[in-house]
Backbone as a ProteinNet text record, in pm:
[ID]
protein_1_A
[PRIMARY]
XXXXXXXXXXXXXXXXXXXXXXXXXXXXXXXXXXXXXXXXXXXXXXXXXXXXXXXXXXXXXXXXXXXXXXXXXXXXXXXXXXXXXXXXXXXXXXXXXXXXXXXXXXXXXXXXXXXXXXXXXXXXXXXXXXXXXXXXXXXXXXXXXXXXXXXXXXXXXXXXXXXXXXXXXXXXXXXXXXXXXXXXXXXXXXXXXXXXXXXXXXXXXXXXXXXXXXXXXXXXXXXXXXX
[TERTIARY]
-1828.8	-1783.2	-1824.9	-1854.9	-1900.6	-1784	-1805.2	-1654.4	-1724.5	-1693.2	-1735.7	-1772.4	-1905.4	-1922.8	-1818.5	-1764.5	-1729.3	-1577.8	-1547.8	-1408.8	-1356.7	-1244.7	-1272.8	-1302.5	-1349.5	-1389.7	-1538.2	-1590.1	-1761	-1736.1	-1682.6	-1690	-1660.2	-1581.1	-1532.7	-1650	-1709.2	-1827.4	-1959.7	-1950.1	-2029.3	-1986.6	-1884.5	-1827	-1925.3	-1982.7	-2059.2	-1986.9	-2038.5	-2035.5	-2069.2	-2003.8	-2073.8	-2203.2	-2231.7	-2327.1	-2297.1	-2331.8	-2261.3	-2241.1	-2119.5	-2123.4	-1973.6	-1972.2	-1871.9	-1728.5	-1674.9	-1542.5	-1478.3	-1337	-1261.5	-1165.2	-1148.8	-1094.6	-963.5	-830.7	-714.7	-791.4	-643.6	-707.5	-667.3	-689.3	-697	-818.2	-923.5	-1053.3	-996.1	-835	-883.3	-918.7	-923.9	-957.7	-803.9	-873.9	-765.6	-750.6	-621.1	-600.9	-536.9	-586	-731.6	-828.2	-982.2	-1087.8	-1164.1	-1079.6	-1124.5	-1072.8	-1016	-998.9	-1046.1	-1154.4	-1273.5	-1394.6	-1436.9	-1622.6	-1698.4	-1626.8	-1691.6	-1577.4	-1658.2	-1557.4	-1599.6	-1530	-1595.9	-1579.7	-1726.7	-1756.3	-1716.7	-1545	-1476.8	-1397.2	-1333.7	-1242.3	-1115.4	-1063	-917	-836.4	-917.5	-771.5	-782.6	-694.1	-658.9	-532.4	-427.7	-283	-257.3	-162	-93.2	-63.8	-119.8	-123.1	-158.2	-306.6	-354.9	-326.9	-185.6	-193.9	-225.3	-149.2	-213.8	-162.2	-71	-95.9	-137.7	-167.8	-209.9	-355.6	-392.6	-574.9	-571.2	-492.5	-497.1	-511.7	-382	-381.6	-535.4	-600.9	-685.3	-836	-840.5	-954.2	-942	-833.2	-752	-782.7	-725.5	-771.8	-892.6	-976	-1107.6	-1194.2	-1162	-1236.9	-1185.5	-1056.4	-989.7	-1078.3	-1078.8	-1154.4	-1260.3	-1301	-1497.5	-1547.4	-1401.2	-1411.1	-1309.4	-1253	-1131.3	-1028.6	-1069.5	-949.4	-829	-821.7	-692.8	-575	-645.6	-565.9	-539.3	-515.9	-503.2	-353.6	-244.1	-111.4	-31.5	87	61.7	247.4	324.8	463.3	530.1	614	649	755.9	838.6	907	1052.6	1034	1197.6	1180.6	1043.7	1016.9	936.4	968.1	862.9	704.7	687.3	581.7	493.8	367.1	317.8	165.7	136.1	16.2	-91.1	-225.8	-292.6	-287.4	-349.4	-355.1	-249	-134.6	4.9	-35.4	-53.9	-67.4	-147	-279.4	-380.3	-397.8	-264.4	-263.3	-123.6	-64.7	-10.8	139	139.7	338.8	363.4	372.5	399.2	521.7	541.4	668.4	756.9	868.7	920.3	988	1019.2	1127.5	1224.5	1378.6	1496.5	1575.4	1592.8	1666.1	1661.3	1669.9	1682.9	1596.6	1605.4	1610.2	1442.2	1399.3	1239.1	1216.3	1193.9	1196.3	1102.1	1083.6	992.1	923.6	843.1	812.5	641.4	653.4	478.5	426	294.1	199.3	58.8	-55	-149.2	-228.8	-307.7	-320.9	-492.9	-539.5	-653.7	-801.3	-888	-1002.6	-977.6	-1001.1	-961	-1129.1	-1157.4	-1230.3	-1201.6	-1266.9	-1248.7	-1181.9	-1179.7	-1114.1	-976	-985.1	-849.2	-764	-857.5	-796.4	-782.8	-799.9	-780.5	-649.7	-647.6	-544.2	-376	-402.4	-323.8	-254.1	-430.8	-357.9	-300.6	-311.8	-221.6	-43.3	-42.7	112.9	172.2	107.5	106.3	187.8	70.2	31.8	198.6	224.8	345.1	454.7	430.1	625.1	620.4	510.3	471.2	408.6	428.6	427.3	497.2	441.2	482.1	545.5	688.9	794.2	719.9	696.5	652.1	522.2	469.9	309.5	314.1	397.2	438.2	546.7	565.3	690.1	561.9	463.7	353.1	275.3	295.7	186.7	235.4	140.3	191	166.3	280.1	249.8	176.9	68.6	-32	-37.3	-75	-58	-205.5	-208.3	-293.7	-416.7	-407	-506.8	-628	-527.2	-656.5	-649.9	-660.8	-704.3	-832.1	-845.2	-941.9	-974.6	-1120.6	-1135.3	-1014	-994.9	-940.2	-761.7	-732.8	-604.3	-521.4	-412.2	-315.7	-252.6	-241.2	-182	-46.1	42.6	167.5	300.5	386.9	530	535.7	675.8	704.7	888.8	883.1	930	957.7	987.5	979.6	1054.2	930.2	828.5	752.4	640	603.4	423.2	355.6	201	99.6	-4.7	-101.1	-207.5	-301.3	-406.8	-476.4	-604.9	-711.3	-803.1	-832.4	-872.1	-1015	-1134.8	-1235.9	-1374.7	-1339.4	-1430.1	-1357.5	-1446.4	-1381.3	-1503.6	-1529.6	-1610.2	-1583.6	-1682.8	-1615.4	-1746.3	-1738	-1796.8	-1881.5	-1969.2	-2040.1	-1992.5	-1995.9	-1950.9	-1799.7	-1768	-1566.4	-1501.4	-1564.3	-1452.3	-1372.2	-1374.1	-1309.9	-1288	-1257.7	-1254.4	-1224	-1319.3	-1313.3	-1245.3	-1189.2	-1143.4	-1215.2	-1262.9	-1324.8	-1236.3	-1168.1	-1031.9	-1034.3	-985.5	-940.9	-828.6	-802.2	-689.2	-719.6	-575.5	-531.3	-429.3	-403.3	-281.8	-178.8	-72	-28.6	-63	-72.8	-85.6	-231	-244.5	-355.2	-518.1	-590.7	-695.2	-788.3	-895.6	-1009.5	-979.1	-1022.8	-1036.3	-1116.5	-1093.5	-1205.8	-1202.2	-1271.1	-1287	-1256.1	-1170.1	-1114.3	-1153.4	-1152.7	-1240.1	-1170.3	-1223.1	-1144.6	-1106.3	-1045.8	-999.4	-990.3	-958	-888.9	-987.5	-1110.8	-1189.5	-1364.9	-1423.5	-1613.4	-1666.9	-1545.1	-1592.5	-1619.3	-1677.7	-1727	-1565.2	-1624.2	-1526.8	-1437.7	-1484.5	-1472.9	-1311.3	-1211.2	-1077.1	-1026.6	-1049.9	-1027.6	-901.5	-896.7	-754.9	-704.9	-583.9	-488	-409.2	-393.5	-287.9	-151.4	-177.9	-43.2	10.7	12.8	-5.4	123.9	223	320.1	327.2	195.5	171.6	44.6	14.2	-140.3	-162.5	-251.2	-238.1	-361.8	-345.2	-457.3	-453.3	-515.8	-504	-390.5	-340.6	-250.4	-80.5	-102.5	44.6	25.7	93.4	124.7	191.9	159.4	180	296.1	347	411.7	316.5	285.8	200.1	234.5	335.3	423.7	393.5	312.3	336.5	157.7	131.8	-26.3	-6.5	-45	-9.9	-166.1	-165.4	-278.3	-199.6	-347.1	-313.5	-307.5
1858.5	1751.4	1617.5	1535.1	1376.5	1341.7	1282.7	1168.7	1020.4	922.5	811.3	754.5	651.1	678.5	582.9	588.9	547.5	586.8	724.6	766.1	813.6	878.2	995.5	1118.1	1125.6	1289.5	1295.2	1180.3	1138.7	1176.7	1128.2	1057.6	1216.6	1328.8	1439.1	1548.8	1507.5	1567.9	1611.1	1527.5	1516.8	1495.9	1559.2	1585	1665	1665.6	1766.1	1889.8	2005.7	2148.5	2159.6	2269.6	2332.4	2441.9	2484.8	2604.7	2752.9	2804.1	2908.1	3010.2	3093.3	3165.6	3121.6	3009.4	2920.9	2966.1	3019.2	3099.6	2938.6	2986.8	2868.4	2870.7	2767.2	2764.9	2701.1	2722.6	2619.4	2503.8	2437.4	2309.1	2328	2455.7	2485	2602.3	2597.7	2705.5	2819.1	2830.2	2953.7	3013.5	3153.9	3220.8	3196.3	3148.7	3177.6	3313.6	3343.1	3452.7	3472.1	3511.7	3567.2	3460.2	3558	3492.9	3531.9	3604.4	3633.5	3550	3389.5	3335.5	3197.5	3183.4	3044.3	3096.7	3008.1	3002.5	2948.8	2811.1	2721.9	2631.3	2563.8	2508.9	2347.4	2264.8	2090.7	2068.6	1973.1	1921.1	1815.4	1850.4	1705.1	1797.5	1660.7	1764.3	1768.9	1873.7	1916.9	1837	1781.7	1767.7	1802.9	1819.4	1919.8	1928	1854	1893.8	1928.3	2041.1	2054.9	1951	1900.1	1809.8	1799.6	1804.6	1819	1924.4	1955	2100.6	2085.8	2151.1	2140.6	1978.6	1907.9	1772.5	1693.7	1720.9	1611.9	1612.5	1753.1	1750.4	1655.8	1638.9	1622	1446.4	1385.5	1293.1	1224.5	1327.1	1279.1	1251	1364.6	1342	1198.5	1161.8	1076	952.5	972.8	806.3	769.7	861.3	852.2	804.4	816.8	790.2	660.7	604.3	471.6	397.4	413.4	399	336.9	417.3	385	308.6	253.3	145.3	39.1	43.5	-82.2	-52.3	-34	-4.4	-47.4	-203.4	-286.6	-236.9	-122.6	-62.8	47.2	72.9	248.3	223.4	356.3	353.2	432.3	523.4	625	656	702.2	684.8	775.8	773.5	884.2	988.3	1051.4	1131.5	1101.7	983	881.8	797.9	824	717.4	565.6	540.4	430.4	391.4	326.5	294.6	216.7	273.9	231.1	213.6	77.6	55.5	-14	68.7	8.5	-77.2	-167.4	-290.9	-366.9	-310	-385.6	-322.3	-176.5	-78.9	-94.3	-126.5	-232.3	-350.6	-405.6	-582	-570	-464.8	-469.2	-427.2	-378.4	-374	-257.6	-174.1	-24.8	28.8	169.4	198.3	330.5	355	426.5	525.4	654.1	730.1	743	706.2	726.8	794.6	958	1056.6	989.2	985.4	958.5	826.9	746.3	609.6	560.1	506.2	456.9	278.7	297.6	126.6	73.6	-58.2	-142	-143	-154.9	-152.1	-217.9	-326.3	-401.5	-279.2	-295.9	-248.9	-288.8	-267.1	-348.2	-406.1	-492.3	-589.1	-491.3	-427	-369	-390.6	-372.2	-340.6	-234.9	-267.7	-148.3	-39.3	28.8	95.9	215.8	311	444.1	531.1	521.6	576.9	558.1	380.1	355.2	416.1	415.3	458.1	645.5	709.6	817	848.4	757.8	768.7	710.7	594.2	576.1	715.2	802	915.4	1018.8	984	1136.8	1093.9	961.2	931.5	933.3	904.6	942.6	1087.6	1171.3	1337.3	1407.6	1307.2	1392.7	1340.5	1250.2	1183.1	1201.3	1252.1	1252.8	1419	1457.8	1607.8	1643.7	1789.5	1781.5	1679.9	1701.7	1590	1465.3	1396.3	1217.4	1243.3	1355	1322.7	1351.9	1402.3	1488.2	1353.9	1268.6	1205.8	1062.8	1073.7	957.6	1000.1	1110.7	1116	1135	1135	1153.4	1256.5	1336.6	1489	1431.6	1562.7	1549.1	1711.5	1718.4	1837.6	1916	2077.9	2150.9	2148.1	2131.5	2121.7	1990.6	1883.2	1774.3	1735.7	1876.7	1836.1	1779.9	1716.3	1640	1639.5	1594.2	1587.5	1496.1	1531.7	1445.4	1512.1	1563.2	1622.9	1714.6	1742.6	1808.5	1885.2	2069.6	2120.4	2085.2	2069.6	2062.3	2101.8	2137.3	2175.2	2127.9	2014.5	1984	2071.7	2039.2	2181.1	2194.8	2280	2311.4	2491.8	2580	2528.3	2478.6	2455.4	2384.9	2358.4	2335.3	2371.1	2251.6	2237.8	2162.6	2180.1	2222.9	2229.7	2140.6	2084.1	1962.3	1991.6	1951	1996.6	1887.9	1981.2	1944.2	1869.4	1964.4	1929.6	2028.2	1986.2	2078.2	2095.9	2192.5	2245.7	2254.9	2280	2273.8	2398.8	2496.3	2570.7	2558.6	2518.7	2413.9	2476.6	2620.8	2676.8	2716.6	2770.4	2817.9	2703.8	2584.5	2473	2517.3	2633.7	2711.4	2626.7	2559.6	2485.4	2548.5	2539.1	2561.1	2519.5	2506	2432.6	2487.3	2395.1	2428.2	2337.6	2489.4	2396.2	2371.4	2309.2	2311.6	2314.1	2320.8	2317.7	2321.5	2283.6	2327.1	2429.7	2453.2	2540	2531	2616	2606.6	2760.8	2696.2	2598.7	2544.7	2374.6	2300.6	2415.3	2333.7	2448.8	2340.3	2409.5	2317.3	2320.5	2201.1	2186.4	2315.6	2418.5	2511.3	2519.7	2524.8	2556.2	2708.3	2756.3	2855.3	2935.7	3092.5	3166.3	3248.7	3288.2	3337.2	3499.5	3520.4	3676.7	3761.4	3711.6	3790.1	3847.8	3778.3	3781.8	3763.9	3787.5	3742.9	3636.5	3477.3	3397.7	3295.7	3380.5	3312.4	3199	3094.2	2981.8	2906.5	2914.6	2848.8	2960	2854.2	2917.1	2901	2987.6	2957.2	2853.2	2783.8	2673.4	2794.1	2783.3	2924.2	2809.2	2710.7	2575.1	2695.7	2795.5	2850.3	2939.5	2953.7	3040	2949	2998	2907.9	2936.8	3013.3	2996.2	2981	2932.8	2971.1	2984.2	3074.9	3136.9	3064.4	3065.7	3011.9	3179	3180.9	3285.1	3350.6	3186.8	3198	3168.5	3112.5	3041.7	3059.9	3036.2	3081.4	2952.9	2815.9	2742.7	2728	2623	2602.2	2581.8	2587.4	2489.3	2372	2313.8	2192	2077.8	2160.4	2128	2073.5	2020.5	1958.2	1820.6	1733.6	1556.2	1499.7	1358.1	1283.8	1149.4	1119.9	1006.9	880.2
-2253.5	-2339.1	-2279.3	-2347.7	-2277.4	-2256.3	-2123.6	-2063.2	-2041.3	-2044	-2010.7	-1871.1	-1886.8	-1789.2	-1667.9	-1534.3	-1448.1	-1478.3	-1558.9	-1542.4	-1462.2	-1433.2	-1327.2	-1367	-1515.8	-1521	-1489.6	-1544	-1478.4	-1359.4	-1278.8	-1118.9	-1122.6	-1095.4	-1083.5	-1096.8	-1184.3	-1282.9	-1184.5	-1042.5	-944.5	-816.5	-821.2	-645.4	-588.9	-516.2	-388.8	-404	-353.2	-360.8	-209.2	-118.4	-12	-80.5	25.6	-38.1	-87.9	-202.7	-228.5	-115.2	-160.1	-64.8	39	8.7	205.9	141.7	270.9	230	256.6	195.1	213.5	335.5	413.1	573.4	563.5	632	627.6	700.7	746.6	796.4	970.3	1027.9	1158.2	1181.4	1079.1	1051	1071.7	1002.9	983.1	862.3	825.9	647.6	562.1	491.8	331.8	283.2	296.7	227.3	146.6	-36.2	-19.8	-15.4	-36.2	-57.8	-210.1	-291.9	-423.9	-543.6	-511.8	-568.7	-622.7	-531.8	-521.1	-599.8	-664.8	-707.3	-654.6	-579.1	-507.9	-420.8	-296.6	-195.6	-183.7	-264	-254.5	-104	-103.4	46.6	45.8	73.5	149.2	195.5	299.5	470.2	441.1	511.2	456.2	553.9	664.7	783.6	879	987.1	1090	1119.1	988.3	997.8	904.5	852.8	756.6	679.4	574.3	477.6	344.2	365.1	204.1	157	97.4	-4.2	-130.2	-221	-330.1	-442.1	-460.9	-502.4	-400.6	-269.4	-208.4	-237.8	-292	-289.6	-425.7	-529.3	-648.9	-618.9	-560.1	-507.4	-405.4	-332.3	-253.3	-371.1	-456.5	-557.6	-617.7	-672.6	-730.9	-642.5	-556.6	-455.6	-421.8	-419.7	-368	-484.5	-596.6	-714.6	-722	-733.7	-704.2	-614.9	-470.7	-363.7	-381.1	-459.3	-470.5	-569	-650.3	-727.9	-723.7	-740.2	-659.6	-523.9	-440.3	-298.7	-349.8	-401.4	-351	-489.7	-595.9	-703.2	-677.4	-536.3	-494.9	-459.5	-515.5	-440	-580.5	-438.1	-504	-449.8	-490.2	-488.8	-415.4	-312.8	-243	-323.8	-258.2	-300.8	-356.5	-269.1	-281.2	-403.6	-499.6	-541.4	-542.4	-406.5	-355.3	-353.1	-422	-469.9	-337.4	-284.6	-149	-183.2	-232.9	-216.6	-114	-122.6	22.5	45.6	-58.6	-36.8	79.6	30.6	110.5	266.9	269.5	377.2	498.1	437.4	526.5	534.1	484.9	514.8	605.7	659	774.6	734.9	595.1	521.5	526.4	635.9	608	575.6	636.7	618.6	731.2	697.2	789.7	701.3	757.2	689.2	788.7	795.4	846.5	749.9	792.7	722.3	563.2	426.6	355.9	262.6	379	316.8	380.7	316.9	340.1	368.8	512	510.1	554.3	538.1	564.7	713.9	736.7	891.4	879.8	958.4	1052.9	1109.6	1060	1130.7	1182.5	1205.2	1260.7	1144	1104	1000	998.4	921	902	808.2	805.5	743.2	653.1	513.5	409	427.3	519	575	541.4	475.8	405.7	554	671.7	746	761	747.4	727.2	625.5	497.4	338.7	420.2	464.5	495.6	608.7	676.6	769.2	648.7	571.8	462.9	371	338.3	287.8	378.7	450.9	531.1	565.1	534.4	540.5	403.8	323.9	180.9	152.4	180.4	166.1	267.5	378.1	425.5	367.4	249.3	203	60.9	-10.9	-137.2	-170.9	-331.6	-319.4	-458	-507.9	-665.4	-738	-701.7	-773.5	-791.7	-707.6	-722.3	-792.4	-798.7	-859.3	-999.8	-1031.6	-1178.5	-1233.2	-1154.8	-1227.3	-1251.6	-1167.5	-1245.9	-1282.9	-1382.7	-1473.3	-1606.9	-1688.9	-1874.8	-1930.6	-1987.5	-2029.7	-2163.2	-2177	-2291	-2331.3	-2450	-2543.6	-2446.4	-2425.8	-2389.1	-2489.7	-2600.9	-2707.8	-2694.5	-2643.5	-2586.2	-2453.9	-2333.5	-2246.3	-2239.3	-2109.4	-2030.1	-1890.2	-1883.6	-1737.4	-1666.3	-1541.6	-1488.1	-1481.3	-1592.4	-1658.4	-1491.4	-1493.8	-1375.8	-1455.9	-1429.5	-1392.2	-1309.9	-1349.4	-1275.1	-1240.9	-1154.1	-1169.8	-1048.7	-1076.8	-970.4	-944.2	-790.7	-766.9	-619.1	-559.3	-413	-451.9	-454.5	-487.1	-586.5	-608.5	-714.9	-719.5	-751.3	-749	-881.4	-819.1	-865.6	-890.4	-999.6	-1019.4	-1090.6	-1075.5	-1109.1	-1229.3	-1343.1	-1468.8	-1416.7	-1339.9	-1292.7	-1456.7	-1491.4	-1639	-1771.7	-1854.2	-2016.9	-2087.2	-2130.8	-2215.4	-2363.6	-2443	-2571.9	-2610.3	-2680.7	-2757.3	-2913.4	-2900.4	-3017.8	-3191.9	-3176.1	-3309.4	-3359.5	-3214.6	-3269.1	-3197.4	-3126.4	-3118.9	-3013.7	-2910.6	-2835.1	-2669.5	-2617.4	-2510.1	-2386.7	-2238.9	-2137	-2026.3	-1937.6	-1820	-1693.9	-1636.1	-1455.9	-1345.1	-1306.5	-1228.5	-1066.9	-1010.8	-835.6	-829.5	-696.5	-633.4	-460.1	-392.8	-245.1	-259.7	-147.8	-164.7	-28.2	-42.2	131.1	203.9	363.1	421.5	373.2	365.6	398.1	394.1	256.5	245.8	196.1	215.7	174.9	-4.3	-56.2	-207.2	-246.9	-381.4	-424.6	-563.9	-611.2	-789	-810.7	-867.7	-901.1	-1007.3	-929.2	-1019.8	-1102.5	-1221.2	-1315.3	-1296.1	-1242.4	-1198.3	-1322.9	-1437.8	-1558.5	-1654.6	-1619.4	-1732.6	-1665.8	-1741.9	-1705.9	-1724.9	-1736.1	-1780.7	-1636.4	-1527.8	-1382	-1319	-1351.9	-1311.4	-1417.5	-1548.4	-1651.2	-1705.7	-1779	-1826	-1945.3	-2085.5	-2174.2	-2214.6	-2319.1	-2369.9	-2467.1	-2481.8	-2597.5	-2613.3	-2713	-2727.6	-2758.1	-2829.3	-2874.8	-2771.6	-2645.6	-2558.8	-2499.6	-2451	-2388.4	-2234.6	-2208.1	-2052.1	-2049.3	-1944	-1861.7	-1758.3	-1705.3	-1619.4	-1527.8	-1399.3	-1280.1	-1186.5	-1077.9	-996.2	-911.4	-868.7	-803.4	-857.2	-957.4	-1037.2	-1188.5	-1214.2	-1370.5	-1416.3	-1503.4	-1566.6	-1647.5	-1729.6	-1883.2	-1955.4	-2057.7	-2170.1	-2186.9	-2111.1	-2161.7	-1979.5	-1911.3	-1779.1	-1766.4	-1885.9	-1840.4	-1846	-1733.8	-1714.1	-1690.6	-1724.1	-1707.8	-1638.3	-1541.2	-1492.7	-1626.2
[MASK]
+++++++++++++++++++++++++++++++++++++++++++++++++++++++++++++++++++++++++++++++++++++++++++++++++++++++++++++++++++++++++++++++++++++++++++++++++++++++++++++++++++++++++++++++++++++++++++++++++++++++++++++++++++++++++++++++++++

């Protein structure tokens, strides 16, 4: 389906791929288990702490596309609610968690430097998580998904999957999804393969279907959000 250009389903549309074949690793190398649930493994880094799971990968796609077009409009809400943007983050306004309550706290006055924007997301990624990511986004009908679109339940537990692109079928109008996700513990980003069926990576739309199914989780129909 055409997306426009400089959206994030464009921008999504051309994330890097490892090479076929690359099993998917946590974020301490080791194997994911399983390994019959990837088509492909995006070449960006998971970490080396327990972090990016699965809305933080959603969140990290999400910022990085932000990133690479306005830094100082990136920020993204913790769990308490709190709304923490970089801009403030690398101009030195951070924050603290004391049991409950989230407070203000100085920190060193920075260069909005994609390392920096990475060290930003990993404080993010440990205070933020289904709930806060599902509570900023806008439920939209399964019938007009879109690139860019989330899989969501927020939850503990609770799970996130990334609506990578959409297909459309030129004669029955029949629409595709090519999805990602993380998972726990901390896993590399992978495009998810269709276990159920021969349709490779690609996941049929059923609007009347009051579930849908991914490999690992099983959906609402009522549980699809857009940024």
């Amino acid at each position: 389906m055409a997306v426009e250009p400089g959206s994030f389903g464009h921008w999504l549309r051309y994330l890097p791929l490892l090479p076929a074949g690359t099993a998917v690793h946590l974020h301490d190398g080791k194997l994911k288990d399983p390994q019959t649930v990837h088509a492909a493994v995006l070449h960006i880094d998971v970490g080396t702490r327990d972090l990016q799971q699965c809305a933080d990968a959603v969140i990290r796609l999400r910022g990085e596309y932000e990133f690479s077009r306005k830094p100082d409009q990136v920020h993204f809400h913790l769990t308490s609610g709190h709304d923490i943007r970089f801009a403030d983050w690398y101009s030195g306004q951070g924050f603290r968690v004391s049991g409950d309550e989230v407070l203000p706290a100085s920190k060193t006055v920075e260069k909005p430097t994609h390392a920096v924007f990475r060290r930003y997301l990993d404080q993010i990624f440990t205070y933020a998580g289904t709930l806060s990511l599902a509570r900023e986004l806008t439920p939209v009908s399964l019938a007009n998904v879109q690139p860019g679109d989330v899989f969501i339940r927020g939850g503990s537990p609770g799970h996130a999957v990334l609506v990578l692109d959409v297909a459309e079928h030129l004669t029955t109008g029949q629409r595709y999804v090519l999805l990602a996700q993380s998972y726990m513990p901390a896993q590399q980003i992978h495009v998810l393969r269709n276990t159920e069926s021969l349709g490779g990576a690609w996941f049929a739309i059923q609007p009347d279907n009051a579930r849908f199914a991914t490999p690992e989780w099983v959906f609402r129909r009522e549980e699809l959000r857009r940024f």
